[in-house]
N, C-alpha and C positions, 0 to 999 in steps of 0.2 A: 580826502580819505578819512575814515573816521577809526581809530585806532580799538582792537579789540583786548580789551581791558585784560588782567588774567580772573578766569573763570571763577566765579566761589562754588562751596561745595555744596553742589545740589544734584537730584536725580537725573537720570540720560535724559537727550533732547529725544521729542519728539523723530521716527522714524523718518529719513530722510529730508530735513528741516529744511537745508540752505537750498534743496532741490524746490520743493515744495515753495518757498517764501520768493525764491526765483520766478516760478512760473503764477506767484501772484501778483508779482511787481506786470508780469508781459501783461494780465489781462486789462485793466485796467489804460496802461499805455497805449494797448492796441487802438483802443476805445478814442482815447487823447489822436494816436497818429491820424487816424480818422476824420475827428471832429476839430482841429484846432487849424489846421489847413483846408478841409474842406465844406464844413457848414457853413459859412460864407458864403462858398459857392452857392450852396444848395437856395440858401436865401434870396441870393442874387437870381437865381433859376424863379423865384417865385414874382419876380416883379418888385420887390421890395426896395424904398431907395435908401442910398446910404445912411443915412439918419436912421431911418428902421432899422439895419443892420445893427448899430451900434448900439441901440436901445436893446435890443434882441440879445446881444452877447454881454453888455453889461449891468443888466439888471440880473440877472442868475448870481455874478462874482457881490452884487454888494449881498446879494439873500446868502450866500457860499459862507460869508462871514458870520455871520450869525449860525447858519445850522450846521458848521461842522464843530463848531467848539461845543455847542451842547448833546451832538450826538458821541463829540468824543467823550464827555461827561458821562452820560448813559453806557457808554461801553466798557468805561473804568468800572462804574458802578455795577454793571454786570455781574461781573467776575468773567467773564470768556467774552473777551472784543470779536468773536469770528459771529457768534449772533447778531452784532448790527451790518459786518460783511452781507451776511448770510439777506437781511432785509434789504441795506443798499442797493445790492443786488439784482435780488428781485422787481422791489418799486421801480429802478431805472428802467431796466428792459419791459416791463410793462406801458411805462409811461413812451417811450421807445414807438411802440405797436402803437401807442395813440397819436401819435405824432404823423403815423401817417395819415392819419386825415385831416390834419391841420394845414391851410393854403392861405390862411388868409393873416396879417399883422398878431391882432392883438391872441388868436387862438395862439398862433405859435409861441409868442410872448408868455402868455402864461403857462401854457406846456412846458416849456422847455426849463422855464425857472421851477417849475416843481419837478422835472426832471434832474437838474443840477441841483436844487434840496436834497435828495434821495439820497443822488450820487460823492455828493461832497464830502463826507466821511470817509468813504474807500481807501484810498491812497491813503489819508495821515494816519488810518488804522493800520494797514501792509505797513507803511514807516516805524510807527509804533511794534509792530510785530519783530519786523526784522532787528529793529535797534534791543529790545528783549533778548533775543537771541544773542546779539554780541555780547550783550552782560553779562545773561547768566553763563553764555555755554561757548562764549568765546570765537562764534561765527567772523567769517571777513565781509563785513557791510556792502563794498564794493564790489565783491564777485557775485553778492545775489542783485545789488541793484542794477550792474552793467546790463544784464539782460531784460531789462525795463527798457533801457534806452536803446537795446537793438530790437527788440521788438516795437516800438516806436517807429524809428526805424523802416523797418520792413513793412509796415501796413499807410508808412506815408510814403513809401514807394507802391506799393501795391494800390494807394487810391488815387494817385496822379497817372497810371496807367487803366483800371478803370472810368478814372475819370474822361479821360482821353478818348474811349470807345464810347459810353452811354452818355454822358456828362453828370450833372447836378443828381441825378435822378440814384444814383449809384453811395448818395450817400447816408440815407435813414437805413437801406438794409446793412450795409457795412456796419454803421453806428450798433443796430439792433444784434447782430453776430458779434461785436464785440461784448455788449452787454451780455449777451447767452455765456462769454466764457467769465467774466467777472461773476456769475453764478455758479458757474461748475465748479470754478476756484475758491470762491466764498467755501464751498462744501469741502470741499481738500486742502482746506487751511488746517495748520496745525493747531490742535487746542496748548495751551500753556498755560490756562488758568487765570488766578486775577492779577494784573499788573502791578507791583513793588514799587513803581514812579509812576504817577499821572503823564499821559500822552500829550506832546505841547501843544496839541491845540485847543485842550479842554484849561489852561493856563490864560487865555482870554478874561474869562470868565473871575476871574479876579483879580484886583489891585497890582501890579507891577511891585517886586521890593526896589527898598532904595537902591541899592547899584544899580538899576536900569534905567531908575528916574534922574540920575546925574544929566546934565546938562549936553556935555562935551558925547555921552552915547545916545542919545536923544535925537542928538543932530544927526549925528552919525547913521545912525539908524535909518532918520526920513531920508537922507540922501540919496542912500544904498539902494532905498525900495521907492524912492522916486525915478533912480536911473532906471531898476528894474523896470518900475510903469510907462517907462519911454516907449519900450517892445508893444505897445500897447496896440498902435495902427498897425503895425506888422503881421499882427497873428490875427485881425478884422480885417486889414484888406489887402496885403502882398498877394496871395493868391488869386483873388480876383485882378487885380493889377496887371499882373503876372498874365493873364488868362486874355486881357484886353489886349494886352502889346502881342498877343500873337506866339504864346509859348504852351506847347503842347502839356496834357498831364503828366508826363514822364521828366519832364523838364521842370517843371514845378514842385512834383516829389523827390528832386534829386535838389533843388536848392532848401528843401525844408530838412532834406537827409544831414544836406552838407553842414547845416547849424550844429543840428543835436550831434554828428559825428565828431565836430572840430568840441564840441564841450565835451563830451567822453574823452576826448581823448587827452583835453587839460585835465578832465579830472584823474586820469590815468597818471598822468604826470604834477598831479599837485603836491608828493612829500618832496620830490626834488625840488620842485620850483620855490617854496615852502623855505628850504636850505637855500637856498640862494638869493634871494629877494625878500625886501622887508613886506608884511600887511601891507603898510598903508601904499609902496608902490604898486603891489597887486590890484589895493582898492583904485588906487587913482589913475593907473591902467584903464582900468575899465570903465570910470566915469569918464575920462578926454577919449578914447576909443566910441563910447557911445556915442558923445555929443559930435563926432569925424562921422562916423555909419549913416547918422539921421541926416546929415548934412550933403553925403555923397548920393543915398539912395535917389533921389528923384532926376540923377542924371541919366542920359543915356548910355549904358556901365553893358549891354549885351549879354548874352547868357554868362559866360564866362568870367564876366565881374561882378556880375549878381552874386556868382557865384563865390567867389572870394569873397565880396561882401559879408553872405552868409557866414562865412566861417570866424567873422569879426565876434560872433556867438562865444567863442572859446573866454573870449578878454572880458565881453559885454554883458555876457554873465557869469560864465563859469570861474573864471580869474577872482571875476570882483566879490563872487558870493562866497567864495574859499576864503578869501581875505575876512569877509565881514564873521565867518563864524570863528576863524581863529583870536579876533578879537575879541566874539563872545566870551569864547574861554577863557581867554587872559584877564578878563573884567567882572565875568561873570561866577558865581562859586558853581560848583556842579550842583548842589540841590536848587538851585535857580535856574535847571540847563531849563526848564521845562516853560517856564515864564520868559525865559529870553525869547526861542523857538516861536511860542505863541506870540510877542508882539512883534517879530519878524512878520509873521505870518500874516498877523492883522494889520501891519502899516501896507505891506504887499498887496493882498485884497483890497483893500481900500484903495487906492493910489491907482491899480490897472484897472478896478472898474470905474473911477473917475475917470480917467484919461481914455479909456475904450470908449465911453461915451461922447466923450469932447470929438473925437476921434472920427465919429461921424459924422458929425459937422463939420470940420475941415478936412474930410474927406470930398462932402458935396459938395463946399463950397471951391476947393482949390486943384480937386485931383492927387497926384501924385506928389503935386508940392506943398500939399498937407501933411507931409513927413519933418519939413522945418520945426511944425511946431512940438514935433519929439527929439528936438535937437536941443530946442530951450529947456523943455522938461528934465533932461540931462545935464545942461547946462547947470539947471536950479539945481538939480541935484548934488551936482559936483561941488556948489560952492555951499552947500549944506553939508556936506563931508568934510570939504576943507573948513569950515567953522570946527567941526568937533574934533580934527586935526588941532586945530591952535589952540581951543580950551579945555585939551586934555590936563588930568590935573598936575604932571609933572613939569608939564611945560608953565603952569603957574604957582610953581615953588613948594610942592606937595611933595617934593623928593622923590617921585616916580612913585607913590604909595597909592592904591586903587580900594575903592569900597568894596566890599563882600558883604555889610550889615543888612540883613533882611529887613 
């Protein structure tokens, strides 16, 4: 949860803002609930073998890293972040319509990474937007973002039932309708004007201050978003997996529901948990949870412990990424919120389109039990976390005292 400041004195919000900022978080997820479980499919529908698949989904995340940090650049610079909404928007759902005539490897390949160019701004712009609004006018972060994640949601149940009557075929127009409402939202975004803090992800774009280049957050950091890029084979091929052992679309929308539900609902309960539990349990929760998940999936677990499975989502990221940003704060000064945020972001990118990739080769080469090697990846992860655990500075005689010098 992210706390709403008290307000400073500035003029009314925007006409019905938290409304408005709500229903731009749903379009954009729709778009995700769609494409993140079921393009795979779609892939798989074309003939393409696992290798392909994986080259397909991670060459878009490493281009993702470069063009959202400078189109979030350009939208600072603006003065009104809803005009690159406004192009996002459009470009995607165009490139969307071109996509249906792409059948073959390398057309879809380059389609869809200029696709995912267009698109990759959207969301840390609505972020950006919503996080403005707590500043200045004192909004609740978590009541406009929850209906992100139930809109999610409802359109990864609606494309596993879909899916289930037409199959693969069901998923560029779905994709394409989601893109139509991330343009109609682009347009009924609130304007606010030019932004008083740079958006993190335009924070890439240059030098890290010293608090972040410390050692002991370093580590910490690559661990976090290496267990992150463990999920990597999961969101490339559980659903096809899923699809091969014989489990209907409705069954497979319901175990992608049951993830993002059980993380809602940690995040729902993250100030208590917050009270009760230190960071770094949180954190290390979720990196030994991960490294148990990769290790259990490729058993025969039935729909039922799939299904639980799934909800190991709440620990595997939700837990661990609550943990990792309250440490930002404790480490981090707030005019650095924006540089932390950003190499969050960029170790994350980096790390899942690595491993998406690898991902597909031990997917062809092992099947299902190409999940082991997102076991190790967490593995590393965890024991890059526990480094930056032991060389925190108080635990080597710093007196518990932490950098803030830019």
């Amino acid at each position: 949860m992210i706390p709403a400041p008290a307000p400073p004195l500035l003029g009314p919000p925007p006409r019905h803002f938290a409304l408005r900022i709500a229903l731009l978080f749903c379009a954009p997820l729709i778009v995700n609930g769609f494409a993140m479980p079921y393009f795979p499919v779609w892939l798989s529908s074309l003939s393409m073998s696992d290798f392909e698949i994986g080259v397909v989904l991670a060459v878009p995340m490493f281009i993702r890293v470069i063009t959202a940090p400078v189109a979030g650049v350009l939208a600072d610079r603006l003065g009104e972040r809803t005009i690159v909404l406004i192009w996002s928007g459009c470009l995607s759902l165009a490139l969307a319509f071109v996509l249906f005539f792409a059948k073959d490897f390398w057309p879809v390949l380059v389609i869809y990474a200029l696709q995912s160019a267009a698109y990759s701004p959207y969301l840390p712009i609505v972020e950006a937007l919503a996080l403005s609004g707590v500043r200045r006018w004192g909004f609740d972060y978590a009541l406009m973002r929850v209906w992100g994640s139930i809109a999610f949601i409802g359109a990864t149940m609606l494309g596993g039932w879909m899916i289930g009557l037409i199959g693969g075929a069901m998923v560029l127009p779905a994709m394409a309708a989601g893109f139509g409402l991330t343009v109609v939202m682009a347009f009924a975004a609130p304007r606010i004007g030019r932004p008083r803090r740079p958006s993190p992800i335009t924070a890439i774009t240059e030098p890290p201050p010293r608090s972040l280049r410390q050692t002991d957050l370093q580590l910490l950091l690559i661990g976090v978003t290496l267990v992150n890029s463990s999920h990597a084979m999961l969101f490339a091929f559980s659903a096809i997996y899923w699809q091969q052992i014989g489990y209907s679309g409705t069954q497979i929308g319901a175990l992608w529901s049951a993830g993002v539900a059980a993380e809602v609902l940690m995040f729902f309960f993250a100030k208590a948990i917050v009270r009760r539990f230190s960071v770094w349990t949180m954190i290390f929760s979720g990196c030994l949870l991960a490294v148990v998940r990769w290790l259990i999936f490729p058993m025969d677990l039935g729909f039922s412990g799939y299904f639980v499975l799934q909800c190991f989502h709440a620990f595997t990221y939700a837990i661990m990424h609550t943990g990792m940003q309250h440490k930002l704060v404790e480490r981090v000064a707030e005019e650095q919120e924006a540089s932390a945020q950003g190499l969050y972001f960029f170790y994350t990118g980096i790390f899942t389109a690595i491993f998406t990739f690898v991902s597909g080769y031990f997917y062809a080469w092992f099947g299902v039990a190409g999940f082991y090697s997102m076991s190790v990846v967490a593995l590393t992860g965890c024991c890059f976390a526990f480094a930056g655990w032991y060389l925190q500075p108080h635990r080597l005689g710093s007196g518990g005292k932490t950098s803030e010098a830019s």
